[in-house]
DOPA-103982 format. One record per residue (C-alpha): residue in one letter; x, y, z. Coordinates in Angstrom, 3 decimals, padded with zeros to 6 digits. Layout:
res / c1 / c2 / c3
A / X / Y / Z
...
***
This chain:
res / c1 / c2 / c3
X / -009.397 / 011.200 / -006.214
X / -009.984 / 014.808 / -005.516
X / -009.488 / 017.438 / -002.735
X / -013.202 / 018.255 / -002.894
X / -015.078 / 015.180 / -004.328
X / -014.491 / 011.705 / -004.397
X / -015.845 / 008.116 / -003.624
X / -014.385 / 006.431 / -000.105
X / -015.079 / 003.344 / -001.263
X / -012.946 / 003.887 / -004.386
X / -010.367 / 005.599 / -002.325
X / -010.148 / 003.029 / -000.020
X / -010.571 / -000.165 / -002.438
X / -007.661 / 001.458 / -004.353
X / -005.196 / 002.319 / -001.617
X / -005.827 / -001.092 / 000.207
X / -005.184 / -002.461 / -003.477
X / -002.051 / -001.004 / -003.644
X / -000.756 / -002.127 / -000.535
X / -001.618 / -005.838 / -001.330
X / 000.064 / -005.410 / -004.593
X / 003.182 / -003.752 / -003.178
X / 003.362 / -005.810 / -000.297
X / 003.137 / -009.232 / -002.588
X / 005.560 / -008.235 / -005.521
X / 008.169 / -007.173 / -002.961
X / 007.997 / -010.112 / -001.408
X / 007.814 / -012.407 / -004.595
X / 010.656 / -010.800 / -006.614
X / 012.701 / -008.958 / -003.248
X / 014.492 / -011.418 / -001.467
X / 011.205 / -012.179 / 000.442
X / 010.642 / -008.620 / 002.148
X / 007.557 / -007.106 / 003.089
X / 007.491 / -003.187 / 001.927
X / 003.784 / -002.306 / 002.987
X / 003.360 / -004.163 / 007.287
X / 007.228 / -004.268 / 008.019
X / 007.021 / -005.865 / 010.790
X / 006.663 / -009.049 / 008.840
X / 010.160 / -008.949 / 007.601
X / 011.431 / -009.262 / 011.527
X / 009.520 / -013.059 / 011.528
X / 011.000 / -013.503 / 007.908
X / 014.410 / -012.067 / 009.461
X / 014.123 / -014.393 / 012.396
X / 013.228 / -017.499 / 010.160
X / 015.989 / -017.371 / 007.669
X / 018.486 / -017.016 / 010.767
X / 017.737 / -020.634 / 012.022
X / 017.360 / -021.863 / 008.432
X / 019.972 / -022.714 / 005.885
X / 019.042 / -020.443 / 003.455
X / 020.380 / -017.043 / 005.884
X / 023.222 / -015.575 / 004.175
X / 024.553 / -011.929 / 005.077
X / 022.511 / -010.082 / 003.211
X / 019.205 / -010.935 / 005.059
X / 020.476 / -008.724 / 007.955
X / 019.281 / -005.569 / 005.265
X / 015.068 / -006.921 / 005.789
X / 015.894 / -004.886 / 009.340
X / 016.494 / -001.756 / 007.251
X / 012.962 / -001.941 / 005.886
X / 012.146 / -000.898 / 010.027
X / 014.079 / 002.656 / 009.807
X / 013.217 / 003.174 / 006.294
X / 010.045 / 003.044 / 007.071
X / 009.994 / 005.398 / 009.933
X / 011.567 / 008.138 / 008.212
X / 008.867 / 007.943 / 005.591
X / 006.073 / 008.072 / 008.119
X / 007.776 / 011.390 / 009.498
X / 008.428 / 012.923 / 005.976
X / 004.360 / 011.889 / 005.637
X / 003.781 / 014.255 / 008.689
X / 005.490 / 017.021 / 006.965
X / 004.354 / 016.681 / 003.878
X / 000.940 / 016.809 / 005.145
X / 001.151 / 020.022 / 007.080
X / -001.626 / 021.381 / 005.021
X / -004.568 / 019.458 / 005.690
X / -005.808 / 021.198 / 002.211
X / -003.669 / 019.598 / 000.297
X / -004.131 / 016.113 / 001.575
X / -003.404 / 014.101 / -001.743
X / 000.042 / 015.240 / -001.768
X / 000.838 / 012.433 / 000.117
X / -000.388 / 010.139 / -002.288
X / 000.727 / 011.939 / -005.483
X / 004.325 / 011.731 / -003.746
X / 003.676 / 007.723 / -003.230
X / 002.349 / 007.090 / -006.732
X / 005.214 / 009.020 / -008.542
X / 007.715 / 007.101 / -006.077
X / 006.189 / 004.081 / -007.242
X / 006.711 / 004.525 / -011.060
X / 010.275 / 005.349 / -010.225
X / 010.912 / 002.358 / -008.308
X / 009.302 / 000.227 / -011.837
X / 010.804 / 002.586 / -014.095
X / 014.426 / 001.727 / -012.268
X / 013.767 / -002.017 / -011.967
X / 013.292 / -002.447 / -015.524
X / 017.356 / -001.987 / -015.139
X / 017.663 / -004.733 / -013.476
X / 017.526 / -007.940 / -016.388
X / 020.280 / -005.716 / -017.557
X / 022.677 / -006.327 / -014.671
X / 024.003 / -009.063 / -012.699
X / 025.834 / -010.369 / -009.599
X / 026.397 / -007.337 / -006.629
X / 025.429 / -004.725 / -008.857
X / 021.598 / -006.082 / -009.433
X / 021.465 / -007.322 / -005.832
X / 022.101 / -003.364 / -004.604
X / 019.571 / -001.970 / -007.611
X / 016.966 / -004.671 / -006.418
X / 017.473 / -003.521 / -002.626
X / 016.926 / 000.210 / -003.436
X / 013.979 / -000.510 / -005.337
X / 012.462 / -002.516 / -002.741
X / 013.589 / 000.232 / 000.287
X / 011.979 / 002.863 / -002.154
X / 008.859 / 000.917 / -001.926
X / 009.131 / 000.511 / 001.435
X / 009.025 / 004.812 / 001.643
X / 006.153 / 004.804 / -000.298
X / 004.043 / 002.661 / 001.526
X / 005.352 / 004.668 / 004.693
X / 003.845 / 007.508 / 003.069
X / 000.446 / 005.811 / 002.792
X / 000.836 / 004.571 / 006.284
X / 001.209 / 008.030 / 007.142
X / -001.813 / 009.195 / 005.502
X / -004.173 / 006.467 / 006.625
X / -003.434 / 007.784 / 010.260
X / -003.332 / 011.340 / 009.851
X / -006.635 / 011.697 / 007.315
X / -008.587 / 008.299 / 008.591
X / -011.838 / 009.431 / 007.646
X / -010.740 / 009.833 / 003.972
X / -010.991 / 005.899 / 004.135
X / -013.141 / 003.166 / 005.644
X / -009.701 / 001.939 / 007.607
X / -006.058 / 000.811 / 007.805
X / -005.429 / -000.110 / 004.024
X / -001.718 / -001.639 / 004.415
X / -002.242 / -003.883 / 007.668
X / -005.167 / -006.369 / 007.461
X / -005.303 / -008.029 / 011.044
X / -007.351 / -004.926 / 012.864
X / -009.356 / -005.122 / 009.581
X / -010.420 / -008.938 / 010.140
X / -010.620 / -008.549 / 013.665
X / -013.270 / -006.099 / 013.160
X / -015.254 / -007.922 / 010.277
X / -014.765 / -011.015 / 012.394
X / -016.610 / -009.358 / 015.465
X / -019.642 / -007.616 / 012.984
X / -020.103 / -011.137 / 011.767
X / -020.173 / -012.355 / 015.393
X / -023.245 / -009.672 / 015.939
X / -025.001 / -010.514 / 012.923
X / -025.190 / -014.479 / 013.763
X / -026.424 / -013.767 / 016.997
X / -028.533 / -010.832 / 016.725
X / -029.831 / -010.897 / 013.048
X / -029.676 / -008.647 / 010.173
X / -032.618 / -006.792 / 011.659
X / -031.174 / -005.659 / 014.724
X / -027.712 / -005.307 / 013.315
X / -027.275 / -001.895 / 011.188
X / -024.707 / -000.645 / 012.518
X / -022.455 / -004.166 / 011.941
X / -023.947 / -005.030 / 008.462
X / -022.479 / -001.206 / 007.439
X / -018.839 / -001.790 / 008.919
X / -018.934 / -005.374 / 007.747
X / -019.883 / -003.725 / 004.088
X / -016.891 / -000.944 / 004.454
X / -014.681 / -003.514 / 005.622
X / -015.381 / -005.764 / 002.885
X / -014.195 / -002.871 / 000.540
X / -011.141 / -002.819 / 002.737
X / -010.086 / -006.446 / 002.711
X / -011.002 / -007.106 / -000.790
X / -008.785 / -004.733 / -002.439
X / -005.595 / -005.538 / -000.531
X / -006.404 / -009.459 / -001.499
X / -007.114 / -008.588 / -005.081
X / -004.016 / -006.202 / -004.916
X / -001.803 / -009.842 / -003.440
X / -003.152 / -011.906 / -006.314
X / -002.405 / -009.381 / -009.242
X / 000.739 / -008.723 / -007.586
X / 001.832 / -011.892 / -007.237
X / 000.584 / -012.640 / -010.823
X / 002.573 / -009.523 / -012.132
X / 005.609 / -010.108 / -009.718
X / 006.261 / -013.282 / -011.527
X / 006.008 / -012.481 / -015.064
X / 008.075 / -009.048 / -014.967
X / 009.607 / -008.925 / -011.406
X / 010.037 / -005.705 / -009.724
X / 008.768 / -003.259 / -012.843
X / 005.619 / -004.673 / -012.438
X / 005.353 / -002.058 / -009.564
X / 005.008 / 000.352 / -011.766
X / 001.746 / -000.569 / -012.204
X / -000.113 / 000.945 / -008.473
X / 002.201 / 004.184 / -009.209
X / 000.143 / 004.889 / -012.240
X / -003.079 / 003.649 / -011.125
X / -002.682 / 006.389 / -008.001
X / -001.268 / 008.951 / -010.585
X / -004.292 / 008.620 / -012.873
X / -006.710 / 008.542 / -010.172
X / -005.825 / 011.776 / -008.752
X / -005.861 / 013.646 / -012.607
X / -008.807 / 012.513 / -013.193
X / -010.411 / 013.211 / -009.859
X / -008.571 / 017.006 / -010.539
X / -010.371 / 016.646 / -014.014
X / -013.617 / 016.496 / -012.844
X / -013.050 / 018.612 / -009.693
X / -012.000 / 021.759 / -011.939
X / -015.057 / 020.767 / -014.304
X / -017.249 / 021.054 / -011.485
X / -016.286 / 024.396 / -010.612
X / -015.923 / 025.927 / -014.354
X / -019.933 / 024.596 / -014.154
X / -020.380 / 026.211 / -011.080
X / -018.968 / 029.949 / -012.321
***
């Protein structure tokens, strides 16, 4: 993942990848809270209410909805250059190993104290995939789509397919090539649910670590080649 060079597919398969994983491990080891579409935690918020397993502490899935803002605007900030783009992510994939690093605490303590650690890990997730939010809207053409939300994603497929049946493969270019980019899409953030899920459950919340480095690597070695590229170049 590079300033200058570097595969959309790869970019986008990754970050959608992330968000699945993120999205599922929070959710599977954090008291049931989305960090990546946030809006999920209001229906999850509304559920528990009228259930019997509400107890005063669900009232913090509403935080996730502030959190989340703020990161989004620190996003626009951060991305004031538009040549240094993959800030954005760097920031998100070193937040990430962080929030891993810290929950790897956790085993360690018990009653309020590991409820408040598991919380701040799971808010600090919630910044990070603000921050990708935040750059899927403000560099969209650096992917094929949204990578954390998959509704407009299958919408979209949904309709390509609907071309294809009735007007054939022949006469439908233009939906077999968003069908192909969205499939790119959709499969990483479903891979990213099943090996977080998968992950979630055998270490909990450090298993988050995990996207952090894959972004972190993915950038030094797209840097790597970039600066190879040029030293070939001179």
């Amino acid at each position: 993942m590079t300033e200058q060079k570097h595969s959309i597919n790869w970019v986008t398969f990754l970050l959608a990848w992330v968000a699945g994983f993120c999205d599922t491990a929070t959710f599977v080891s954090g008291d049931s809270i989305f960090s990546a579409h946030v809006t999920g935690n209001f229906i999850v918020f509304a559920a528990q209410i009228v259930s019997n397993s509400f107890n005063p502490a669900g009232w913090l899935k509403l935080l996730t909805f502030p959190v989340f803002v703020f990161a989004v605007m620190i996003g626009g900030w951060l991305a004031e250059d538009p040549q240094r783009k993959y800030k954005l992510l760097v920031v998100e994939g070193i937040l990430l190993m962080l929030c891993g690093i810290t929950a790897m605490l956790l085993p360690m303590l018990s009653g309020e104290f590991e409820k408040t650690l598991m919380y701040i890990v799971v808010m600090s997730t919630v910044l990070a995939m603000g921050l990708q939010n935040a750059f899927g809207r403000l560099f969209a053409k650096e992917t094929h789509g949204p990578t954390t939300m998959m509704t407009g994603n299958v919408t979209q497929a949904s309709l390509d397919l609907g071309n294809l049946v009735r007007k054939g493969f022949a006469n439908g270019i233009t939906s077999t090539d968003s069908l192909r980019k969205l499939s790119v899409t959709i499969g990483g953030f479903l891979a990213g649910c099943i090996i977080g899920a998968l992950f979630a459950k055998w270490l909990g919340l450090s298993a988050i670590i995990m996207p952090g480095v894959a972004i972190i690597i993915c950038y030094l070695n797209g840097e790597a080649a970039n600066s190879k590229s040029d030293n070939d170049k001179a």
